[in-house]
C-alpha positions in Angstrom: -51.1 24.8 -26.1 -50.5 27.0 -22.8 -46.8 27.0 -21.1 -48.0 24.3 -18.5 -49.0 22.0 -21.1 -46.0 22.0 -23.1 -43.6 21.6 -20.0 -46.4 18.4 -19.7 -45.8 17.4 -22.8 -42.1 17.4 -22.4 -42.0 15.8 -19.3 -44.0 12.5 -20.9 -41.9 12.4 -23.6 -38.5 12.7 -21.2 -40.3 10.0 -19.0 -40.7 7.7 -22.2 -37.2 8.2 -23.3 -35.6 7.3 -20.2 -37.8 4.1 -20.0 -36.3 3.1 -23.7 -32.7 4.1 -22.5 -32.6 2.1 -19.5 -34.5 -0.7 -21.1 -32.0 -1.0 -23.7 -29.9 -4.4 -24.0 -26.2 -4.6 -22.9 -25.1 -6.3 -25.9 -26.7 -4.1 -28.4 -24.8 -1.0 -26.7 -21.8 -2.9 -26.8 -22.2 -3.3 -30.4 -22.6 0.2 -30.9 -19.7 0.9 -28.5 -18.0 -1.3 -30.4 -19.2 0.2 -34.2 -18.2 3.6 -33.0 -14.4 2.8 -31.1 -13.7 1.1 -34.5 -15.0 3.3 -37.4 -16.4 0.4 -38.8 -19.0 -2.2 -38.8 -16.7 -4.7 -40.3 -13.8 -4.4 -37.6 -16.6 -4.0 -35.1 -18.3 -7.1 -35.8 -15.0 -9.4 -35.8 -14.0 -7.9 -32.8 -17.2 -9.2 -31.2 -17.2 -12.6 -33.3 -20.7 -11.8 -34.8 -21.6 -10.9 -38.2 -21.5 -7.6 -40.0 -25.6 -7.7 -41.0 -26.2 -9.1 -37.0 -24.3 -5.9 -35.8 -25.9 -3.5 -38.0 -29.1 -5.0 -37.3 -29.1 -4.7 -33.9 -27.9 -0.7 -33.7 -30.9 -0.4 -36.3 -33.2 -1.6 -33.6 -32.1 1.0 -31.2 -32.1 3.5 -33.7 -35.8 2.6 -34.4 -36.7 2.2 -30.1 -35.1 5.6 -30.0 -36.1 7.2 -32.7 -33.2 8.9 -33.6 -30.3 8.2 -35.8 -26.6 7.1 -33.8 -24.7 6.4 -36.7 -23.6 8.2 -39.5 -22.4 5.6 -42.7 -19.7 7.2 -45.4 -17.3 5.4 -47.9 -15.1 4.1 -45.0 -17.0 3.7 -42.1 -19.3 4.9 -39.7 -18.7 7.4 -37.2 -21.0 8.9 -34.1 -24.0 10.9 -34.5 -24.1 13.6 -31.6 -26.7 11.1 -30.2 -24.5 8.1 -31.1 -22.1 9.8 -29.1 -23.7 10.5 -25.6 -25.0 6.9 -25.6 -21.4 5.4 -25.8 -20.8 8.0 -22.9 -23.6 6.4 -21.4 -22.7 3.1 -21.6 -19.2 3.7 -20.8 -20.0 5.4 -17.6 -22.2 2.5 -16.8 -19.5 0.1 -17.1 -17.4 2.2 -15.3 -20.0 2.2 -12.9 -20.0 -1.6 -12.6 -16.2 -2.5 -12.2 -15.8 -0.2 -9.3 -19.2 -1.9 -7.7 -17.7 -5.5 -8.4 -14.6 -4.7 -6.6 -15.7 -2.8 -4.0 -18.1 -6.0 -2.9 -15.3 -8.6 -4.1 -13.1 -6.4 -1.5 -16.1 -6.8 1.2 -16.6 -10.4 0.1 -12.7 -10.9 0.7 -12.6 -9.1 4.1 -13.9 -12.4 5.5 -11.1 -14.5 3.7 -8.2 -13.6 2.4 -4.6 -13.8 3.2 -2.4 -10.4 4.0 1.8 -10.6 3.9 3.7 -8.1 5.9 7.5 -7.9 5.7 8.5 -6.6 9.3 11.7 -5.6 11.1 13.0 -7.7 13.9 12.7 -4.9 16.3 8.9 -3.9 15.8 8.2 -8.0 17.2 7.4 -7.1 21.1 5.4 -4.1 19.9 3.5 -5.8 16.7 3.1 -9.2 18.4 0.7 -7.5 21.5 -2.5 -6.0 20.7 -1.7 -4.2 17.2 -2.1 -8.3 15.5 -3.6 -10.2 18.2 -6.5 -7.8 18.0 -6.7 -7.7 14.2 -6.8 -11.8 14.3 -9.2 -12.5 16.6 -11.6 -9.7 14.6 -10.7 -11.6 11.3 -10.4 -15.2 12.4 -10.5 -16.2 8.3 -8.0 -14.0 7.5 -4.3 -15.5 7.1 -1.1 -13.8 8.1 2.0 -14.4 5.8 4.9 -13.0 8.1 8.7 -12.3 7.1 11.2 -11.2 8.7 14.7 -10.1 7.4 16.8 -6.9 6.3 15.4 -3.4 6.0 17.0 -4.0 1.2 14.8 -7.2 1.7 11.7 -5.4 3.3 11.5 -2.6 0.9 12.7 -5.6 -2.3 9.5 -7.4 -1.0 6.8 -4.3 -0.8 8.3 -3.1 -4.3 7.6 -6.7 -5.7 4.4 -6.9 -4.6 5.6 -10.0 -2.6 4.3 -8.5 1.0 1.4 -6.3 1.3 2.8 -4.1 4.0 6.3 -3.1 5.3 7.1 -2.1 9.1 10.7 -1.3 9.3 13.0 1.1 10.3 14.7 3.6 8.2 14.0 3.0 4.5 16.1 4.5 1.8 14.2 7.3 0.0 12.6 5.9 -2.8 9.4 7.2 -4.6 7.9 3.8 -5.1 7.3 4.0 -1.2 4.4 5.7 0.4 4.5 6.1 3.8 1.6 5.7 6.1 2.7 6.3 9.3 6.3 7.6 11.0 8.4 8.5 13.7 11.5 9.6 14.8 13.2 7.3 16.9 17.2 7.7 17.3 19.3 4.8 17.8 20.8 4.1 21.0 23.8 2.7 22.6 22.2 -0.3 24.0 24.8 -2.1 27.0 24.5 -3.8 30.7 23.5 -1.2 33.3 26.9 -2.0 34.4 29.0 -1.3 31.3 31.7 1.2 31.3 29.3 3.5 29.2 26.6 3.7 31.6 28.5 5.3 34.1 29.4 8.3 31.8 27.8 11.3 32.9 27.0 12.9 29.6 25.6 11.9 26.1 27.7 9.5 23.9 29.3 10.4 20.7 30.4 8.0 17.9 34.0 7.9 18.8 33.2 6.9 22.7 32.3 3.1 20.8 35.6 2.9 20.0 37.5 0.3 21.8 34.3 -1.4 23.1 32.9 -4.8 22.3 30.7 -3.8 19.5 28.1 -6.3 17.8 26.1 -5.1 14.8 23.1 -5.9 12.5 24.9 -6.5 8.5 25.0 -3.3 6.2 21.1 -4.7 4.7 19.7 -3.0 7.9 18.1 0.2 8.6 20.3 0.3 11.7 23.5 -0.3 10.7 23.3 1.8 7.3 21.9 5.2 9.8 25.6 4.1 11.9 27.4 3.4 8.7 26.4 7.5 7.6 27.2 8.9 11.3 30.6 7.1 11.4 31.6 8.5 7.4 30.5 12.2 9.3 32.7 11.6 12.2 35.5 10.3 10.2 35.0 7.7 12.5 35.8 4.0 11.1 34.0 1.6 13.8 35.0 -2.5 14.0 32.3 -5.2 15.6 33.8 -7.7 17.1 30.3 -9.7 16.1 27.9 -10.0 13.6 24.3 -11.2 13.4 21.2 -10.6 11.4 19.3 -11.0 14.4 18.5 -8.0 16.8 17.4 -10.7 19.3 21.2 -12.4 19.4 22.4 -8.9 19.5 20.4 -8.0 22.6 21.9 -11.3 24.2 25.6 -10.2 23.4 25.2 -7.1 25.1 23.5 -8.5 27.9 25.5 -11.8 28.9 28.9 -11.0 27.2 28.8 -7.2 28.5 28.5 -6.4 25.0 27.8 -2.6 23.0 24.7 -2.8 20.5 23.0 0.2 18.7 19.1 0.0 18.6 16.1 2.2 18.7 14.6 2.3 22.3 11.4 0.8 21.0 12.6 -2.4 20.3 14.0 -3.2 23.0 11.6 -2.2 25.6 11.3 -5.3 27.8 14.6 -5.2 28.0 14.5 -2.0 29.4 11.6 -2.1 31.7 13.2 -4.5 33.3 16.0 -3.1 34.0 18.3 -5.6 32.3 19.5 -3.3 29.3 19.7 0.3 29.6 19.8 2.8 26.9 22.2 5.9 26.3 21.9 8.8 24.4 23.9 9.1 21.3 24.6 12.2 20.0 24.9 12.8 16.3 22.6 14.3 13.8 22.1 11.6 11.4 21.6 9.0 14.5 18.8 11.3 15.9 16.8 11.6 12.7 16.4 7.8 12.2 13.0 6.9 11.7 10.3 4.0 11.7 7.7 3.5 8.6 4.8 1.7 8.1 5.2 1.6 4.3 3.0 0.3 1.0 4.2 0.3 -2.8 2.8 3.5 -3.9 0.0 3.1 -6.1 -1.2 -0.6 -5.0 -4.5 -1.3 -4.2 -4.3 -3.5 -1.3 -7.1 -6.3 -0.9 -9.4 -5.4 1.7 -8.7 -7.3 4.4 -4.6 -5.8 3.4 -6.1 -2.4 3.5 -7.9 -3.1 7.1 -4.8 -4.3 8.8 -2.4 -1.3 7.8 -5.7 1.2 9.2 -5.6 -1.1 12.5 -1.4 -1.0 12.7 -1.6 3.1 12.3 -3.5 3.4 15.1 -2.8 1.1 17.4 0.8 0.7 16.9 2.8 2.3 20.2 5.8 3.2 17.8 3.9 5.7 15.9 2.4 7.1 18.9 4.0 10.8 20.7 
């Protein structure tokens, strides 16, 4: 026989094989998956609630439709021919292969129902509340939104938990459970009435220029007030409120109705702003300046896939993460 004829031959006889492979049943190469992960037909077989003979008997069969041996027998087991062994590969790559398929359409499937939980700083509301969410609703009318608000310790305890899906807050403590999707700088600001003493200073504001204004701040659980609580331990500068709230919204109303001092980004409270009935001033200080906002999952997670489609829509259409 010529060159050409035995690459022929061989071809046939790879043609045939692959026929045998792929018509092989599941369960019987789960039996021998089973045989060989094991070392024994025994342990195999009570694994799979069958009987010894019924296991063997069914590895026989492929041993026979292959023609070729896949398991070698000694005093205490069985263990893997080299054969044996690529055809566990086989079947372990194919069942590798059909878990990733069956979540990857289960995440399709779930797309068009499904329920996503974000845990979200007060001050992202006038941004978040536009088009970023309206838009993502109205393109997923099945898919539910499970929204919380509260403290920047309660945001991050929520993500970490796996109670909320997403977190949009502002300043989150380093931690290497977090991954961060999106950021941006934004400093705080001294937030007041266009009126206020403040606003008429012709220069940038430092830390000890609050002093002996009415203050209101967010509690020591906030982003905001922990970035002031650091600037005031630099400045040796020890800061009283003369109100509390955990709510930036009653904040915003101190400063504007009871001529008031509150320290925000600029972002969330941009109404305010653009209509002229707050003003912002610089505040000068390192640690102020290098606040930033996060858009943040729990490292690691696999989000759902209507989860994972909302935090691609918030990165690119939220205007705080924009230059």
């Amino acid at each position: 026989m010529d060159e050409a004829g035995r690459e022929l031959r061989s071809e046939k006889q790879r043609r045939a094989l692959t026929a045998r492979i792929v018509a092989l049943d599941h369960r019987r190469l789960l039996y021998l998956h089973e045989a060989c992960a094991s070392g024994s037909i025994r342990a195999a077989a009570e694994r799979l609630a069958t009987s010894p003979s019924a296991l063997s008997r069914q590895i026989m069969r492929i041993e026979a439709e292959l023609q070729t041996s896949l398991l070698e027998r000694h005093g205490r087991g069985v263990r893997p021919t080299e054969a044996g062994a690529v055809l566990v590969t086989y079947f372990a790559a194919q069942q590798a292969a059909l878990r990733d398929a069956v979540a990857e359409i289960h995440d399709m499937q779930q797309l068009r129902r499904g329920l996503v939980s974000l845990a979200v700083g007060e001050g992202f509301l006038s941004d978040l509340m536009g088009h970023p969410l309206r838009g993502f609703v109205e393109a997923h009318p099945q898919v539910q939104i499970d929204f919380h608000l509260g403290s920047t310790d309660e945001l991050v305890g929520r993500v970490l938990e796996d109670v909320s899906h997403i977190g949009l807050l502002f300043n989150p403590p380093r931690e290497p459970r977090i991954q961060s999707h999106a950021m941006r700088r934004h400093p705080l600001c001294v937030i007041a009435h266009p009126r206020h003493p403040l606003a008429s200073l012709d220069r940038s504001l430092r830390i000890e220029d609050l002093e002996g204004h009415d203050l209101a701040l967010l509690p020591v659980a906030y982003g905001v007030r922990q970035v002031l609580l650091s600037a005031e331990q630099d400045r040796r500068v020890r800061l009283r409120p003369r109100f509390m709230a955990n709510s930036s919204r009653v904040l915003l109303r101190f400063a504007e109705e009871w001529n008031g001092v509150v320290l925000a980004p600029a972002f969330s409270v941009a109404q305010e702003l653009q209509t002229g009935r707050l003003v912002a001033l610089q505040l000068e200080n390192p640690l102020v300046e290098s606040a930033e906002a996060h858009l943040i999952t729990r490292r690691g997670r696999r989000l759902p896939a209507a989860a994972g489609s909302l935090l691609r829509h918030l990165r690119a259409t939220l205007r705080v993460f924009r230059a």
